[in-house]
MIDOVEX-54944 format. One record per atom (N, C-alpha, C): residue in one letter; x, y, z. Coordinates in Angstrom, 1 decimal, m for minus. Layout:
<recs>
- resn/c1/c2/c3
- a/X/Y/Z
...
</recs>
This chain:
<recs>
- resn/c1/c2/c3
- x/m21.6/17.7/m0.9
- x/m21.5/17.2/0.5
- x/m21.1/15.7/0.5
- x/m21.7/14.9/m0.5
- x/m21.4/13.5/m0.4
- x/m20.0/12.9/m0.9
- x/m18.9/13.8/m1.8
- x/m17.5/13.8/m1.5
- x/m16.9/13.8/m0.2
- x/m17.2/14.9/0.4
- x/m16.8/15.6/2.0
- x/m17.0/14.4/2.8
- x/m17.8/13.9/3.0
- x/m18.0/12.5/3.5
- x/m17.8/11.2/3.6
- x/m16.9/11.0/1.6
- x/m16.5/9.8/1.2
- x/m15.0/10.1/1.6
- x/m14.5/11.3/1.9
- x/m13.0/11.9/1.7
- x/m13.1/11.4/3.5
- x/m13.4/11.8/4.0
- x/m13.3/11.4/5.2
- x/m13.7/10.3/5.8
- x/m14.7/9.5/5.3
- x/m14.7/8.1/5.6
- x/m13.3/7.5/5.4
- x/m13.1/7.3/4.0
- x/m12.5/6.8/3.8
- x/m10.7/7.0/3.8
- x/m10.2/8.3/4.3
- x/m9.2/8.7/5.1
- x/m9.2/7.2/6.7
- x/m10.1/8.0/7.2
- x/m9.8/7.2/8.4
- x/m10.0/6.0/8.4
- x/m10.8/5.6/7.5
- x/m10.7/4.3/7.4
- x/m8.9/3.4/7.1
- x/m8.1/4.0/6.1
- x/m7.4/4.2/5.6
- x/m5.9/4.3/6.9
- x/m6.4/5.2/7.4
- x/m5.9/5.7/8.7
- x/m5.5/4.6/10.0
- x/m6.5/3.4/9.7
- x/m6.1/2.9/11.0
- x/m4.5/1.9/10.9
- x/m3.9/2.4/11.9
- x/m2.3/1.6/11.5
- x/m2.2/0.0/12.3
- x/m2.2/m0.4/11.6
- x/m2.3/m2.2/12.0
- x/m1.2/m2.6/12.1
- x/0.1/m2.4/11.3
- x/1.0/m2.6/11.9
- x/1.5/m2.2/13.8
- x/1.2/m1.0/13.5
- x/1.3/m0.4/15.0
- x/1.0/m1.0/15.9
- x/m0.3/m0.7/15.7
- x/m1.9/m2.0/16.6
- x/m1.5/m3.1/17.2
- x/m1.3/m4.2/15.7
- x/m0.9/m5.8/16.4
- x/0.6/m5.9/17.0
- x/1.2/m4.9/16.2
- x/2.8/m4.9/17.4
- x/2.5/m4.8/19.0
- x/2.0/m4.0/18.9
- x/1.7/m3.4/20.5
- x/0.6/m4.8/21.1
- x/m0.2/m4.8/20.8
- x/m1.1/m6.0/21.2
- x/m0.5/m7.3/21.6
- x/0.9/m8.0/20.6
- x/1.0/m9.2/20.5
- x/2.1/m9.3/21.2
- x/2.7/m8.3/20.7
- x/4.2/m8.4/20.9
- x/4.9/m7.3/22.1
- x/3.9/m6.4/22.4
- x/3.9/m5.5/23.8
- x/5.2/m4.8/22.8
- x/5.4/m4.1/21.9
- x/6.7/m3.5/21.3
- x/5.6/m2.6/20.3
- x/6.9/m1.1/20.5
- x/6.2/0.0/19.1
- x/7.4/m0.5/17.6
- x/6.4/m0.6/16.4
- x/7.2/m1.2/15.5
- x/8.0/m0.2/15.3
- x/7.8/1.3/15.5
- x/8.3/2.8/14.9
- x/9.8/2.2/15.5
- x/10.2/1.6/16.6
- x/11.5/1.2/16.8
- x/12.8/m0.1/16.8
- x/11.8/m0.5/15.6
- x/12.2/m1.5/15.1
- x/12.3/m1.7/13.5
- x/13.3/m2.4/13.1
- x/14.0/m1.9/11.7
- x/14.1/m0.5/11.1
- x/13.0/m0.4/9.6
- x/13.1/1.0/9.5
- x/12.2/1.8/10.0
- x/11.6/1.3/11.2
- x/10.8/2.6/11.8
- x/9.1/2.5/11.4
- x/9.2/1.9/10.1
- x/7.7/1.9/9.5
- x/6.8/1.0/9.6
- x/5.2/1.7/10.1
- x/4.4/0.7/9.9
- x/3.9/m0.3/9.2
- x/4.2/m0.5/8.1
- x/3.7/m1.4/7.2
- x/4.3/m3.1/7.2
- x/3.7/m3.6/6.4
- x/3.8/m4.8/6.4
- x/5.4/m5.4/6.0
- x/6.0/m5.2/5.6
- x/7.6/m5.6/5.3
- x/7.6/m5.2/6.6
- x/7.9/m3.9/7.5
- x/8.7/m3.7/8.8
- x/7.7/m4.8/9.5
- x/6.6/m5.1/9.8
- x/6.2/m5.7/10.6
- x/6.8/m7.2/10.5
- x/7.2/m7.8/9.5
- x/7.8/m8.8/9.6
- x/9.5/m9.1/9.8
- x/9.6/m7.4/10.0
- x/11.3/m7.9/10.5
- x/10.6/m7.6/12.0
- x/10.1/m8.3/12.6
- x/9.3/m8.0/14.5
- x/9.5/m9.5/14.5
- x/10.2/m10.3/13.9
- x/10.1/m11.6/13.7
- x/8.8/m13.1/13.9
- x/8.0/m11.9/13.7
- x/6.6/m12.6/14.3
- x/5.8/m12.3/12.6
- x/5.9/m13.9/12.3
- x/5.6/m13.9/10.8
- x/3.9/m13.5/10.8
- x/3.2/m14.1/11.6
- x/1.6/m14.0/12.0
- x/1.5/m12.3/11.6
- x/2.0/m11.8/12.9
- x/1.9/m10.3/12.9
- x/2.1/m9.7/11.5
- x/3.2/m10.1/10.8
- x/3.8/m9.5/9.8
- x/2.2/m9.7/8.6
- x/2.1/m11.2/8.2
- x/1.1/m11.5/7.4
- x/m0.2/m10.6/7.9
- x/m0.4/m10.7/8.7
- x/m1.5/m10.3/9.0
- x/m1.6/m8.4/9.1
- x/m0.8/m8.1/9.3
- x/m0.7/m6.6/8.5
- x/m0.9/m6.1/7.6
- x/m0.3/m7.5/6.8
- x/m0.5/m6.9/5.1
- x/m1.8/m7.1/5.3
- x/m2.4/m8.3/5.3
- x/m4.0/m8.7/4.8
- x/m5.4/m7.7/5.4
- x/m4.7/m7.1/6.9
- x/m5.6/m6.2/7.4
- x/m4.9/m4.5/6.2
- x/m4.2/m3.9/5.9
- x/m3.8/m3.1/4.7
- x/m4.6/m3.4/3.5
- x/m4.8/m4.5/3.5
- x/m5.3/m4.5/1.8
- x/m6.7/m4.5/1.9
- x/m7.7/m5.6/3.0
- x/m8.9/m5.2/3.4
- x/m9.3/m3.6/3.7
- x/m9.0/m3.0/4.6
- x/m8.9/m1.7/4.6
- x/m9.2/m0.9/3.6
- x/m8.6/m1.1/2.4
- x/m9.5/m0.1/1.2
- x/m10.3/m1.0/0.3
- x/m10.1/m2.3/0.5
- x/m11.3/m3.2/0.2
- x/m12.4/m2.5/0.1
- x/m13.0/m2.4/1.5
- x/m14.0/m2.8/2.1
- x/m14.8/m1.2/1.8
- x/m13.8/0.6/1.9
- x/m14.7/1.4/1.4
- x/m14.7/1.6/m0.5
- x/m13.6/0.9/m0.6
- x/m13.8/1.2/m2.1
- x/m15.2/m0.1/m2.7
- x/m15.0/m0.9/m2.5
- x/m16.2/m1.9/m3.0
- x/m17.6/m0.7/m2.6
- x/m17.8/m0.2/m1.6
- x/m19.1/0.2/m1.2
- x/m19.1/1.2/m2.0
- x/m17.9/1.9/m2.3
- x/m18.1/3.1/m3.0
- x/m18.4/2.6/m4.9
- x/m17.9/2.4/m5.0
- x/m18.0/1.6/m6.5
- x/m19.5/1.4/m6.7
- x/m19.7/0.3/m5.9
- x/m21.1/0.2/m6.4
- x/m22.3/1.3/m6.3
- x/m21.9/2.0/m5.2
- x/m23.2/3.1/m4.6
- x/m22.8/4.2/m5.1
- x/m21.4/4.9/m4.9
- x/m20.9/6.2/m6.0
- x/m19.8/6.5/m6.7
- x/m20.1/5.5/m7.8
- x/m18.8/5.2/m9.1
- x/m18.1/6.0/m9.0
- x/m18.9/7.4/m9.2
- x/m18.3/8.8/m9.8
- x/m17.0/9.1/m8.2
- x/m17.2/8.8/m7.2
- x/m16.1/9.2/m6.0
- x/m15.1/7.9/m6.5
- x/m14.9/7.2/m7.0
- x/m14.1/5.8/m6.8
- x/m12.2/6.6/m6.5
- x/m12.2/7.5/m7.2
- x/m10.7/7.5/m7.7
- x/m10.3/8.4/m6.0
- x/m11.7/9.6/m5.4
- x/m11.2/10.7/m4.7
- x/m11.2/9.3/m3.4
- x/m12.0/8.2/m3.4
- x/m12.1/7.4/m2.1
- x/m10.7/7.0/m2.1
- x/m10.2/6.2/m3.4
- x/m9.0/5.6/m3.4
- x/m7.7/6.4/m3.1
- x/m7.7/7.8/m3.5
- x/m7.3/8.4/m2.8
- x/m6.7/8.9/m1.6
- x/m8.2/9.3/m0.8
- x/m8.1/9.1/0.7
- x/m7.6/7.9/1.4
- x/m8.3/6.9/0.9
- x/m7.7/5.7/1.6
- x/m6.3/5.6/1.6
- x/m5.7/5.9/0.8
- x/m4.4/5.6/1.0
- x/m3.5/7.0/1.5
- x/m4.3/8.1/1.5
- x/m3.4/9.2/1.5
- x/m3.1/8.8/3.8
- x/m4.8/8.2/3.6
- x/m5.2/8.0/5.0
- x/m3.8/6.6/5.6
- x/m3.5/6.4/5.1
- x/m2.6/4.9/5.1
- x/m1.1/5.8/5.8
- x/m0.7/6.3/4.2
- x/0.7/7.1/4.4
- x/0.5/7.9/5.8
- x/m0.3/9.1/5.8
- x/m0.5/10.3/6.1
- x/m1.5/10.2/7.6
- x/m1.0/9.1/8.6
- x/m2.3/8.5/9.7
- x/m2.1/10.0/10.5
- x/m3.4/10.3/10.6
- x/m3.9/11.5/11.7
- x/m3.3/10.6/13.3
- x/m3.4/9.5/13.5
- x/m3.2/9.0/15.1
- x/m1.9/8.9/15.3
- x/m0.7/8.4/14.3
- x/0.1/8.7/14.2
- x/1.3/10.0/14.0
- x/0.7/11.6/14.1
- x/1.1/12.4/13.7
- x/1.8/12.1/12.2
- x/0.5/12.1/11.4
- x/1.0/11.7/9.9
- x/1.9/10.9/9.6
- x/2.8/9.7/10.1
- x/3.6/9.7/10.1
- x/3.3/7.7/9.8
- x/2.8/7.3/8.5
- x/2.4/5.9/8.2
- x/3.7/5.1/7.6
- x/2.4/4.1/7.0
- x/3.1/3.0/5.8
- x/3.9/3.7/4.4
- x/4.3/3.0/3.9
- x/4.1/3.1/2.8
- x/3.4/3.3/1.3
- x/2.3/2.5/1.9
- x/1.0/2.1/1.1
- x/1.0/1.2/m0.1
- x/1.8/0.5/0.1
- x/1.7/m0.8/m0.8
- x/0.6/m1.4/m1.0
- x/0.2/m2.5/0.4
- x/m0.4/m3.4/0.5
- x/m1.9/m2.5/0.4
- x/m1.8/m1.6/1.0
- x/m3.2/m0.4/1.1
- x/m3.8/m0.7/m0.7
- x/m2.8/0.1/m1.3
- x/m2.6/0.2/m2.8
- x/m3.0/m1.0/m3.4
- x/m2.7/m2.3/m3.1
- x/m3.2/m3.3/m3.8
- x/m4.7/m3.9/m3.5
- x/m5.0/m3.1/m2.0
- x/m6.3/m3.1/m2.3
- x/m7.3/m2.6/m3.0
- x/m6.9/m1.2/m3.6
- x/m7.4/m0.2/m4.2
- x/m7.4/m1.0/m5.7
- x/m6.5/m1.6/m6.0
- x/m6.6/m2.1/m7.4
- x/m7.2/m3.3/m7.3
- x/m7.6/m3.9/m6.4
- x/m8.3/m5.6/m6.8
- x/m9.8/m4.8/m6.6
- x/m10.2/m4.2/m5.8
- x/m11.3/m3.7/m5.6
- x/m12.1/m2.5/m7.2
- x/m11.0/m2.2/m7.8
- x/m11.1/m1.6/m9.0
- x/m11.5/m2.5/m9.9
- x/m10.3/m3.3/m10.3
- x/m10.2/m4.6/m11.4
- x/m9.6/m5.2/m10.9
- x/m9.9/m6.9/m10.6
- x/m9.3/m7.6/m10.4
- x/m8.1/m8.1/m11.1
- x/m8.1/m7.6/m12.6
- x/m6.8/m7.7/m13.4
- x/m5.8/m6.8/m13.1
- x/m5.9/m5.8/m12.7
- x/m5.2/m4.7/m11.9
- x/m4.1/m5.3/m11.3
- x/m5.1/m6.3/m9.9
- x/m4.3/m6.6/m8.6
- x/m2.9/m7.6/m9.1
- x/m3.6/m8.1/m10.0
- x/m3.2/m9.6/m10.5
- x/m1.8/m9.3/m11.2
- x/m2.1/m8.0/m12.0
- x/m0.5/m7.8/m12.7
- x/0.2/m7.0/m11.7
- x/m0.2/m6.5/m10.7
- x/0.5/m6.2/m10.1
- x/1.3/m7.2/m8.9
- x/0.4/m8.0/m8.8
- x/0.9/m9.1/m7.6
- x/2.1/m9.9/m8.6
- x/1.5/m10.5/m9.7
- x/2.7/m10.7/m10.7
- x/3.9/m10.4/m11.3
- x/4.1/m8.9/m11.2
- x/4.9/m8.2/m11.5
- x/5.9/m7.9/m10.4
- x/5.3/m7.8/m9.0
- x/5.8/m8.0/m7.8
- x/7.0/m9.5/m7.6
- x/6.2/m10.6/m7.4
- x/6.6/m11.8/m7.3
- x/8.0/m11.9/m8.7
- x/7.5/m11.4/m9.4
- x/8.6/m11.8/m10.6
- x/9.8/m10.8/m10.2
- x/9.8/m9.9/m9.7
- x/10.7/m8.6/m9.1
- x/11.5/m9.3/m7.9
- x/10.7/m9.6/m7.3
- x/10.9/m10.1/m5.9
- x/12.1/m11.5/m5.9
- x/11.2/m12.2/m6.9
- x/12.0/m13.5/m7.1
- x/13.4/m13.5/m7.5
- x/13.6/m12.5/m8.1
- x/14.9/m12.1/m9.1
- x/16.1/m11.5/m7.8
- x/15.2/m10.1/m7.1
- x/15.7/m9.2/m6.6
- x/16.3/m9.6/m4.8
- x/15.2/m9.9/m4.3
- x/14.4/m10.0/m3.1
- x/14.6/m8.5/m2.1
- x/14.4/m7.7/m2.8
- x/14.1/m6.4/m2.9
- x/12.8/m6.2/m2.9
- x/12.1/m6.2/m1.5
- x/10.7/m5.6/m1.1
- x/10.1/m4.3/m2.1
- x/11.3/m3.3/m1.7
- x/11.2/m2.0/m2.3
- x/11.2/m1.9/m3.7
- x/12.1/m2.5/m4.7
- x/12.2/m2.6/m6.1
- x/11.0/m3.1/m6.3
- x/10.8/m4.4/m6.1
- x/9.5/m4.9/m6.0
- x/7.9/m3.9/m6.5
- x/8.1/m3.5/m5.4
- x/6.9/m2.4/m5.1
- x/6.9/m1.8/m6.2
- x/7.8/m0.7/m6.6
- x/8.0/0.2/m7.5
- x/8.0/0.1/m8.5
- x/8.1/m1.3/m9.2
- x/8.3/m2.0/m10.4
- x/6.7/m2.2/m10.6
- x/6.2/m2.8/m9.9
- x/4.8/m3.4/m9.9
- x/4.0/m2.3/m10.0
- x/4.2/m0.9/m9.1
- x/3.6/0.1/m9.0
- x/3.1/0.5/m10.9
- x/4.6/0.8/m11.4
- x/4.4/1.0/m12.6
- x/4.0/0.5/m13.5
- x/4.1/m1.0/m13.3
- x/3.5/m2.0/m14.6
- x/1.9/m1.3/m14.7
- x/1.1/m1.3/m13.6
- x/0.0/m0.9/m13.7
- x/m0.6/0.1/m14.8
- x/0.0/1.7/m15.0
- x/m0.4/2.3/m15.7
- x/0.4/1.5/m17.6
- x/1.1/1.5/m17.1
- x/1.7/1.0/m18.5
- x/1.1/0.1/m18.8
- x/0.6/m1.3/m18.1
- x/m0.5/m2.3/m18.5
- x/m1.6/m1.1/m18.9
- x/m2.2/m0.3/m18.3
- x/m3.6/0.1/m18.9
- x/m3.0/0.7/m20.3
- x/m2.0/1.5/m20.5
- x/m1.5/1.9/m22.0
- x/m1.8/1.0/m23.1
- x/m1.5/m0.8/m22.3
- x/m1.2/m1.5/m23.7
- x/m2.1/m2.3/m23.7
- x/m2.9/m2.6/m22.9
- x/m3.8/m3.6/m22.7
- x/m5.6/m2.8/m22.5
- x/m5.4/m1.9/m21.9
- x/m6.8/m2.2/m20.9
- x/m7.2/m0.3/m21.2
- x/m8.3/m0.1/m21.6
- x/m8.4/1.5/m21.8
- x/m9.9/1.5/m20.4
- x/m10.1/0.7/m19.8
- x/m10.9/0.6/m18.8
- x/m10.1/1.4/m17.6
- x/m9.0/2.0/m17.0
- x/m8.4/2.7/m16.2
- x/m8.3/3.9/m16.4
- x/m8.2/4.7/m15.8
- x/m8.2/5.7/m15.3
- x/m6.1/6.3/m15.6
- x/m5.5/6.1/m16.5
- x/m3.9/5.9/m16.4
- x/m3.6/7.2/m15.8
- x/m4.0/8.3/m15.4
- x/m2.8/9.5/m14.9
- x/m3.9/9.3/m13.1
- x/m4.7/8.6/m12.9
- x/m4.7/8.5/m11.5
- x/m3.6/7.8/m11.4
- x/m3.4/6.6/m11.9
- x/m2.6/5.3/m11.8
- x/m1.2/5.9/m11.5
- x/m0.8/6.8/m12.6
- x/0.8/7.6/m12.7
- x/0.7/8.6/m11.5
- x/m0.5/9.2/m11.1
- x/m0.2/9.7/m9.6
- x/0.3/8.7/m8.2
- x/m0.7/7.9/m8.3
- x/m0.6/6.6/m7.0
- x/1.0/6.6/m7.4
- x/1.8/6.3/m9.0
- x/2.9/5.8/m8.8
- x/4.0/6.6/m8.2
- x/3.8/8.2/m8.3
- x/4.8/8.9/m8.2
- x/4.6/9.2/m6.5
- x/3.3/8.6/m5.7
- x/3.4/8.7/m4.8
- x/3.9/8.0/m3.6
- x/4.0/6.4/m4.8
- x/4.5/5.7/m3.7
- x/6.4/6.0/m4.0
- x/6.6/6.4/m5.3
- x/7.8/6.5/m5.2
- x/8.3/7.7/m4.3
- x/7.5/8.5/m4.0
- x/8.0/9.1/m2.6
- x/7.5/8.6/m1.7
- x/7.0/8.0/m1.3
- x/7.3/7.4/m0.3
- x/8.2/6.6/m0.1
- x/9.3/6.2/m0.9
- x/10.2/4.7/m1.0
- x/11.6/6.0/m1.4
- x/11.0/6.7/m1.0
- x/12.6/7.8/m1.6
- x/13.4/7.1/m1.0
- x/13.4/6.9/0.4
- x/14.6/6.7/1.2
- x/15.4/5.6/0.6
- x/14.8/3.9/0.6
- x/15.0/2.8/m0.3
- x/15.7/3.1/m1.6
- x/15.1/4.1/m2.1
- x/15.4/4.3/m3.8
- x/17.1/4.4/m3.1
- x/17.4/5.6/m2.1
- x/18.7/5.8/m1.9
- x/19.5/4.7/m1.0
- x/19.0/3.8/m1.0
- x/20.1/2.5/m1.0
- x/19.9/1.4/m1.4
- x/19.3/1.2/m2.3
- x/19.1/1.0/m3.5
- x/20.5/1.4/m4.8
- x/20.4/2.6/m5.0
- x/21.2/3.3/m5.4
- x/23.0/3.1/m5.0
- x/23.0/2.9/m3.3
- x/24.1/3.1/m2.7
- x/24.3/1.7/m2.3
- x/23.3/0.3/m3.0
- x/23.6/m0.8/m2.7
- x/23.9/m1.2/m1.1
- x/22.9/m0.5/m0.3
- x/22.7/m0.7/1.0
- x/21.2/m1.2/1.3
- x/20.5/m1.7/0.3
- x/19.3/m1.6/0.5
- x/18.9/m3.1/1.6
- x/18.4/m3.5/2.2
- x/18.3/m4.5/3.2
- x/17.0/m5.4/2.1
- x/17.8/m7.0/2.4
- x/17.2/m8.0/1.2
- x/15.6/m8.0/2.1
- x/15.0/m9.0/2.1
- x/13.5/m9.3/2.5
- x/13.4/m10.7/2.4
- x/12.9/m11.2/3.8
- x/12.5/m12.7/3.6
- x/10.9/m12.8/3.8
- x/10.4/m13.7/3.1
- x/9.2/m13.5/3.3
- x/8.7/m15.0/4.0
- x/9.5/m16.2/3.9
- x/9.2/m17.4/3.9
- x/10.1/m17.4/5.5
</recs>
């Protein structure tokens, strides 16, 4: 019973779409019609409201903060099905007709809240992507992966085929990107 409970706390928790939210709130606009359509934190900063944008990511990453820490310390054994939900809850929002983020920023909450060395190579790995690229999406997916590969070489403290699932999940989510990407259509990212 007390999975059934952490699976669903932590969905909806997961669930709530902040991009959507503070668009509508601030900016009286639905983000779904603006850039690529998506709630997350990159589309929220093409709304040209840098606040909104930042502050999307930071409310995404708190978000699984806040059930993963509680779960960790009170029921270790759920940590991976919470981090899970949380993010399945992110992509997959019930208020939204399924229809979320990405789960990036979600995702990097899941990993600081795990190991803070986690977040770290991944925020690293990100910035080093980003600086080169300025490819939000490359970014992501590069970073995504360093993760399990860092636990291969470094760290036997991880869990590596959760890790290789999260990766293959975000890479579907980023299908679309991958194909212009591919087709060198992919739209650069300012973040400054």
């Amino acid at each position: 019973m007390d999975y059934i409970l952490v699976i669903v706390v932590a969905y909806f928790l997961g669930s709530i779409p902040f991009g959507f939210v503070l668009t509508k709130i601030f900016l009286k606009k639905d983000i779904r019609d603006i850039g690529s359509g998506n709630i997350g934190a990159t589309n929220a900063l093409r709304t040209g409201n840098k606040a909104v944008g930042f502050s999307t990511l930071i409310l995404d990453v708190v978000k699984a903060v806040i059930p993963i820490i509680f779960i960790k310390y009170n029921f270790p054994e759920y940590i991976y099905i919470a981090a899970l939900s949380v993010f399945l809850g992110h992509v997959f929002p019930i208020w939204l007709k399924f229809k979320g983020g990405k789960g990036v920023a979600t995702y990097l909450g899941i990993l600081f809240s795990m190991n803070i060395f986690f977040g770290i190579v991944f925020i690293t790995s990100w910035l080093i992507v980003f600086f080169i690229s300025k490819f939000s999406s490359l970014s992501s997916l590069i970073a995504t992966l360093s993760i399990p590969i860092f636990i291969f070489f470094f760290n036997n403290q991880g869990n590596i085929i959760f890790f290789l699932i999260m990766f293959v999940l975000i890479f579907y989510t980023h299908r679309e990107n991958i194909k212009r990407l591919k087709n060198k259509e992919e739209t650069k990212t300012k973040i400054y």
